[in-house]
Steps between C-alpha positions, in 0.01 A plus 500: 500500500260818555317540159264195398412415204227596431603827594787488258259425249263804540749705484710344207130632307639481146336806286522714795720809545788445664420775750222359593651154560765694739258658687327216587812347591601756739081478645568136563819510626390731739216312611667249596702683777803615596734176487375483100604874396814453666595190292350683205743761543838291548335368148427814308849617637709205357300527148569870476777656278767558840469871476143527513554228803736680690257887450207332644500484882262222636602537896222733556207315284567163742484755776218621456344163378600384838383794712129461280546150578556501902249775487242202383261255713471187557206447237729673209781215571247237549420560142866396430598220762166310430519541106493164386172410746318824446503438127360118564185645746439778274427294142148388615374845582708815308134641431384511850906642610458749187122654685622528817814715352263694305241523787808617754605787210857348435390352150291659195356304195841572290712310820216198494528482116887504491431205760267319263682502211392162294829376438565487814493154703292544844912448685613810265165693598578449848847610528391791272228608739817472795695685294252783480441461875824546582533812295195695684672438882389365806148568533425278179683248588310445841190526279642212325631280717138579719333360204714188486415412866169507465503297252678254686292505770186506321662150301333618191820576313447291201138543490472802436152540322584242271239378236670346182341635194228274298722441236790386726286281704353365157912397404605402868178202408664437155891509648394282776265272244799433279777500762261172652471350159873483489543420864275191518687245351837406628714633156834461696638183402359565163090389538555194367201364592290773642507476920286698653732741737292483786530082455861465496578848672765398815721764727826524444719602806522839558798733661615803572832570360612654819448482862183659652375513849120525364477147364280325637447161343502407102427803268190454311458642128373832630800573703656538172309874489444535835749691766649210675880492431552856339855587510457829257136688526600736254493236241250322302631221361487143716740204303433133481775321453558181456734181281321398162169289576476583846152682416521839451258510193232292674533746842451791257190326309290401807555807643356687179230246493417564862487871446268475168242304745549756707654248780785702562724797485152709516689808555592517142249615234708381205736246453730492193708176478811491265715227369858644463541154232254648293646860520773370357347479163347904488742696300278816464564761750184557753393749719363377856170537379548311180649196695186468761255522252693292156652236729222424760187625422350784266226743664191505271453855537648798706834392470628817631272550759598186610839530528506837668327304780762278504730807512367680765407150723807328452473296889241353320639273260740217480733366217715182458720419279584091508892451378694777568812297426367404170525867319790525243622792720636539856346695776660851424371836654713683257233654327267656725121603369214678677278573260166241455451628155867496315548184306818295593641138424317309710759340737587883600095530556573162749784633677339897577195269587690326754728744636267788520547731313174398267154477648624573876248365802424177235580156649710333238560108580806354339592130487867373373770269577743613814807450273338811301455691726786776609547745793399779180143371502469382880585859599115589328324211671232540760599158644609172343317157552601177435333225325669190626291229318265209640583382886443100526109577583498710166605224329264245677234758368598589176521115375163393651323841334675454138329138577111413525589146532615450850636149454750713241600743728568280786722291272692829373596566845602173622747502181587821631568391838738202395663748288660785742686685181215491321297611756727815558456571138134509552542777749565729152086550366588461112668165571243417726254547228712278256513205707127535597442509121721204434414301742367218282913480408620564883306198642598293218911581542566331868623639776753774484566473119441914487794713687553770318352786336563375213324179549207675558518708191563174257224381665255759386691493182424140440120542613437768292641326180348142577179681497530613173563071421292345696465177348898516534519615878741149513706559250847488763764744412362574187251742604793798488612396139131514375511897614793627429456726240236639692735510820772680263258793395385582829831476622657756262215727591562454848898539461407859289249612751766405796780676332278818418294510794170433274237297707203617261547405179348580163369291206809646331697341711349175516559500106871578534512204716313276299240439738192388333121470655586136564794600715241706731279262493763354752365722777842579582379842382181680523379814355564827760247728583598817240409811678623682217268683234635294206272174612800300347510175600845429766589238708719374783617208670280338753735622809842736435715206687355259159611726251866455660415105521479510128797756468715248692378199232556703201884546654517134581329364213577706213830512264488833377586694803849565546734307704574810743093559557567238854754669604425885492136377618709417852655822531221733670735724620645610158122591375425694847801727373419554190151511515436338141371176490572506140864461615413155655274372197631697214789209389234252523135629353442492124602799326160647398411840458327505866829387653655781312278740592544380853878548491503827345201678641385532857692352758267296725606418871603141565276294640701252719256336704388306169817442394574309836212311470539433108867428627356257770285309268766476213712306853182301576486402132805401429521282798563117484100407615389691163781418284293185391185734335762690252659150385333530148420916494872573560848424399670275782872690405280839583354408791784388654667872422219628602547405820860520565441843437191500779800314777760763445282803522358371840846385659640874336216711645558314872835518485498929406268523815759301718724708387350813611507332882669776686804362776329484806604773780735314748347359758170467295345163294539520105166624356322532175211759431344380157466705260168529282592222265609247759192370569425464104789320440438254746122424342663426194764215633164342675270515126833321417415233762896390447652412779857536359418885400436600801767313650749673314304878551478519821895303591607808507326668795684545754326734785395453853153651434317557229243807508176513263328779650187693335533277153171388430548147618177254484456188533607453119859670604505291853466190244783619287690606751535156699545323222873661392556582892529116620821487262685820738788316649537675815198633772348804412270736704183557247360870539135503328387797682212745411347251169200310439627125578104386721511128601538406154862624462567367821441166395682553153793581712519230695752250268806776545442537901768267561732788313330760737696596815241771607180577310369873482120494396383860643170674383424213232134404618617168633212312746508248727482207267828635302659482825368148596696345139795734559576396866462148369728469243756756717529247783653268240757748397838486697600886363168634641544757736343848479164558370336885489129524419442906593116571445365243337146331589611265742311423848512307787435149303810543358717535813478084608689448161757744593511369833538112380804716282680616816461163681620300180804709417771561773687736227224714418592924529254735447125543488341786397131537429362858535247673436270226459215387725644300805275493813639390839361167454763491186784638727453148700521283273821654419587469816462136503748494234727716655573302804660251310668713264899579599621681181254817443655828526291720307062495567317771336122534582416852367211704503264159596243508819697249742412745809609432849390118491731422177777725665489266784508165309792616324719645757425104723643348181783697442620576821749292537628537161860493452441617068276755482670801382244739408082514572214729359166566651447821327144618506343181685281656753799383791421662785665508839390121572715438168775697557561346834481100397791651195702654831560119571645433169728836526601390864582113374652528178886464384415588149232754460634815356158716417121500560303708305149639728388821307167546425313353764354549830776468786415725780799560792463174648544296257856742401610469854485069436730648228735656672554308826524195193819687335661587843599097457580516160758684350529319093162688405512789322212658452137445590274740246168620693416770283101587475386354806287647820765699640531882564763753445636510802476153611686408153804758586516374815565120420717604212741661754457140701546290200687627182403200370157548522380679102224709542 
């Protein structure tokens, strides 16, 4: 792609003569070198009538291109090969690069003007200036690029005689004045009764979405903005992501809140936060300007001046925009838009915001659920983060801050502890909250009452309607019955919004539902913050994962949807295809004339991560420990249908992803690789909580190892996931590499071990007290036998439960735990267990510090090992001292086949150990010694020794 564009765009100028748009076609095209006129002729040549193509000779143009080309400096092609960097330096200071142009003699007052031009985003004013540059030859492009440096050295880049107008300075008090007012208060699980943020404020666990060498510890808020895991500096845009209720809201409002105080993120002078919920609801078309100054915060004077600031200082503001995967439209960057000033729809505003092509040099922040977010949008991102919910400390906190009573909170978390699936469901911040605000109801159930998500959401259910009765909070059953018109409003309104991706709703739609002032009196809803200029009132459910709680009643409880609304609400694949939701819902909402405007009009992307979880509470609902509460609110004969329907679209949806198990490659174990929805499927059999159901789902799986690889799996899943795995009826090695399981999935895990042949828990932030329940409930398992644990946060008080593993089970295979932080004094207490151990064959110890001292306790253990097959000390700090206690082993053993030495610090003694050591030994096959203190020649000359030596 050579033309950007933006340049497109100037010259597409419409009211301009078409001679004058060609001419600055051919300027541009020749600015931009050689490489771009030649594909500009191939171009012109195949849209040319052929005999006009075949008179026009281009040979000798490229020729000479290329001669004026080779005939060019380094500076010239600097200009080119540096593009994308150049433009990034030069946005803070085009008025100082502009003098010393004019000061040199390259530029006059018309060139700085055509530079200047106001529509023009700082980004499209630099790469005009190296445009012009380029066109006046060498000797101005050395000016430039001299400029640049000394910029760079000087570190004054992007403060560059910068003093803020009064005016702006005047709004930057008001933006940051009402940006605090909305900040202070925690609004994300609906402000129900008015915490102070910085009371109940607790960190969520945060990640990098890919590996990167300059981690260092946990990321902090800041590291959001700052450089640490960049993987695209030409972007602007960092993600969140993160599953419904893990936090994302609250991250975004403390760090607004921290910014108004002036606490953080000091770099920016403005801060303009956006909910994407809310832009839902603006039909008008807005210019950039428009949607700063309508939607956040209006200036009281100099509006203009203002935003020209913002214009020409763009490094010096930030945006968010909370719930990118709740806009009506996908992430498209179909329709591209430069200019600040054109008015647009706004989701095309949000997606030129976040890929660039609108308000360049900006830092846009952008939170949304992974499931929504495609290799189309991650190809804009600056870096992705994680939000992976509370750790078991987080929790700990969060309970004991929501409660000033410390008797309370120290209850809460006993219940907790006595309750391990609850306790994973705490690791999720919204239903942390909801059993912190019930907890008058949790201490009053008994122990391990609440499993499932769906408990937890009937609990909050039934506290926020006994409230209304107080003098009735013992009513029994009957509390349900008592509510249920209410219950049936909200749930149609729910159901609608679901089906037509509407989380903001309108008093008009609150009448078509028949929801009265009594019904939001409830709480269940509460009125949103309208940033729109029609001061009408609108409201929304207390938390997006409620309004599909009530969705899921309204399908249980009501008669009037249609009998095929359960059925088509399981089949998330159909709705990803078609991209209508109205396809799902259509059959089953009432035919009013917003459903028919819905089918006919706009198509709206599908939304399936809340119809899973609509589809998970409808399974959770209809199970038999809730099928009590509907004995008076619904027919028994419907029910019952109901949830036949439920049982055969589970066992269906397993059985189309066994069928989809490739046949393995001979040779090779049968494996399954789930897809997206395998995971979802299987939360829905445990809200069943029916042990026939997921008997009969999961019968049918019949594979050696079953891989779950990068699917969002928490504690919540690890729950879910044991509880249909225990009913597999052969071994199975469980892959859960690269999620967010912690110590708390481990422990949810722990009832299907006995299933588990060999357990694969890499990067998953698992500690030493994960370890310390895992080994313990292992040792008990007869089909134990492989366990992988590839950087984690494990140290050297983990290794005497591994080593109490190797001593206890004679049948045990492989141990791998790299990458993690194993001393020497962990590599003997290995040891210990290795000398008694006769059936290891593979020991992995990767990228830890063992050094000389653990190499040595290792190779005394294992060297008379007649298992050991294969060994890594890869980047231990083994030196020579090592390397010749491992010659022992190498000399000794009848099995070992390959020892892996790279990366560390094995000089030519310890390599000589090594090769007098496989003089006796002819079954090993390679020895690995890549990366260690060795030179040139003295690693050619012991290759031609010892081809088995790998340097």
């Amino acid at each position: 792609m050579e033309l950007l564009w933006e340049d497109y765009q100037n010259i597409q100028v419409l009211g301009r003569a078409l001679y004058t748009n060609a001419r600055w076609l051919l300027d541009l095209v020749y600015t931009k070198g050689v490489d771009t006129c030649e594909h500009f002729l191939t171009a012109l040549k195949q849209v040319l009538p052929e005999e006009q193509g075949a008179a026009l000779s281009f040979s000798g143009c490229c020729l000479n291109l290329e001669k004026r080309e080779e005939s060019q400096s380094t500076s010239t092609q600097t200009l080119l090969t540096h593009r994308p960097s150049l433009v990034s330096k030069l946005q803070g200071c085009i008025d100082g690069a502009l003098e010393a142009l004019v000061v040199s003699g390259h530029f006059n007052s018309g060139d700085c003007n055509e530079v200047r031009l106001p529509i023009h985003t700082p980004s499209q004013q630099a790469r005009c200036l190296l445009d012009h540059v380029r066109s006046k030859g060498e000797s101005a492009a050395k000016v430039v690029l001299h400029y640049i440096e000394q910029k760079q050295q000087s570190g004054s880049q992007n403060q560059e005689k910068l003093t803020p107008p009064k005016d702006f300075l005047k709004y930057q008090k008001k933006l940051s004045s009402s940006v605090s007012a909305q900040s202070c208060f925690l609004s994300t699980y609906g402000g129900t009764s008015h915490m102070s943020l910085d009371d109940i404020y607790t960190e969520g666990e945060l990640e990098l979405a890919h590996d990167c060498a300059d981690v260092h510890g946990p990321l902090g808020l800041e590291d959001i903005v700052g450089t640490v895991g960049t993987v695209n500096e030409e972007a602007d845009t960092v993600l969140v992501s993160g599953e419904a209720g893990s936090g994302k809201s609250t991250l975004l409002q403390r760090l607004h809140l921290l910014w108004a105080r002036g606490a953080a993120l000091q770099d920016f002078l403005l801060l303009f936060p956006f909910s994407c919920r809310r832009l839902n609801s603006e039909q008008r078309e807005l210019s950039v300007q428009e949607l700063l100054f309508q939607h956040c915060c209006w200036p009281d004077r100099e509006q203009e001046e203002i935003f020209q600031f913002i214009l020409d200082h763009p490094h010096l503001i930030l945006f968010t925009f909370d719930g990118l995967d709740e806009l009506k439209q996908s992430f498209s960057d179909e329709h591209r838009l430069c200019c600040p000033t054109q008015r647009a729809p706004v989701h095309i505003l949000l997606f030129n915001l976040i890929q660039g092509s609108l308000m360049k040099g900006v830092w846009k922040v952008v939170t949304s659920r992974p499931e929504a977010v495609g290799p189309l949008l991650k190809k804009h991102l600056r870096k992705e983060v994680s939000l992976k919910g509370f750790s078991p400390s987080g929790i700990n906190c969060f309970v004991r801050k929501h409660h000033s009573d410390p008797t309370v909170a120290a209850k809460i978390l006993e219940s907790l502890q006595t309750n391990t699936a609850l306790l994973g469901l705490c690791h999720c911040p919204v239903l942390c909250w909801i059993v912190s605000q019930c907890h008058k109801e949790l201490l009053g159930c008994g122990e391990g009452s609440l499993q499932t998500i769906t408990d937890v959401y009937v609990m909050i259910l039934q506290h926020f309607l006994q409230h209304q009765s107080p003098l009735k909070s013992n009513m029994g059953l009957g509390w349900l019955q008592e509510h249920l018109t209410t219950v049936l409003r909200l749930g149609q309104l729910a159901f609608e919004g679901i089906g037509t991706t509407c989380y903001v709703f309108s008093c008009t739609d609150l009448e078509t539902c028949g929801v009265t002032d009594k019904d939001i009196c409830m709480g269940f809803l509460i009125q949103s913050k309208d940033m729109s200029s029609t001061h009408s009132k609108h409201y929304e459910f207390l938390h997006v994962t409620m309004q599909c709680f009530f969705a899921a009643l309204y399908l249980v409880l009501s008669s009037n949807t249609d009998r095929s609304a359960i059925p088509k609400l399981f089949e998330p694949q159909d709705i990803r295809d078609t991209g209508l939701t109205s396809r799902c819902f259509g059959a089953c909402l009432p035919s009013t004339d917003q459903q028919r405007q819905v089918l006919g009009g706009e198509a709206t992307a599908a939304e399936t991560p809340n119809l899973q979880i609509t589809a998970t509470f409808v399974s959770g609902l209809l199970s038999q420990r809730h099928r009590s509460l509907w004995l008076h609110c619904c027919p028994s004969a419907l029910m019952e249908k109901k949830v036949k329907q439920v049982s055969r679209c589970l066992s269906k949806g397993m059985q189309k992803h066994f069928k989809s198990i490739p046949q393995p490659v001979a040779g090779e174990k049968k494996s399954m690789h789930a897809m997206p929805d395998f995971v979802w499927l299987i939360k829905c059999i445990y809200e069943m909580q029916e042990s026939r159901i997921a008997k009969d789902a999961i019968s049918k799986l019949e594979v050696d190892h079953l891989k779950l690889t990068y699917c969002n799996i928490g504690p919540v899943e690890c729950t879910a996931l044991a509880y249909v795995l225990q009913y597999l009826r052969n071994p199975v090695g469980l892959q859960l590499d690269n999620n967010s399981v912690g110590d708390v999935g481990v422990e949810q895990l722990l009832p299907c071990m006995h299933i588990c042949n060999s357990l694969y828990l890499r990067n998953n932030n698992i500690t030493d007290e994960g370890i310390r329940k895992l080994i313990a409930k292992g040792i008990q398992c007869d089909n134990f036998q492989k366990i992988a644990l590839f950087n984690n946060k494990l140290t050297d008080a983990c290794t005497q439960h591994f080593s109490h593993l190797l001593k206890t089970k004679q049948d045990f295979l492989s141990l791998r735990l790299g990458n993690n932080n194993i001393t020497a004094e962990g590599a003997k207490q290995l040891a210990e267990g290795l000398r008694f151990n006769h059936s290891l064959q593979f020991l992995g110890l990767w990228g830890n510090k063992i050094g000389d001292a653990g190499a040595e306790a290792l190779a005394s253990a294992l060297e008379n090992s007649k298992t050991l097959v294969w060994l890594s000390l890869v980047g231990n700090g083994v030196g020579s001292a090592g390397a010749s206690a491992l010659a022992n082993i190498i000399k000794n053993s009848t099995s070992l086949e390959e020892i892996w030495l790279t990366q560390n610090c094995i000089t030519r003694t310890g390599v000589e150990c090594l090769i007098r050591a496989l003089e006796h030994n002819t079954r090993v096959k390679s020895i690995w010694l890549r990366n260690n203190d060795l030179s040139l020649e003295e690693v050619e000359e012991m290759t031609q020794r010892e081809s088995r030596l790998i340097f």
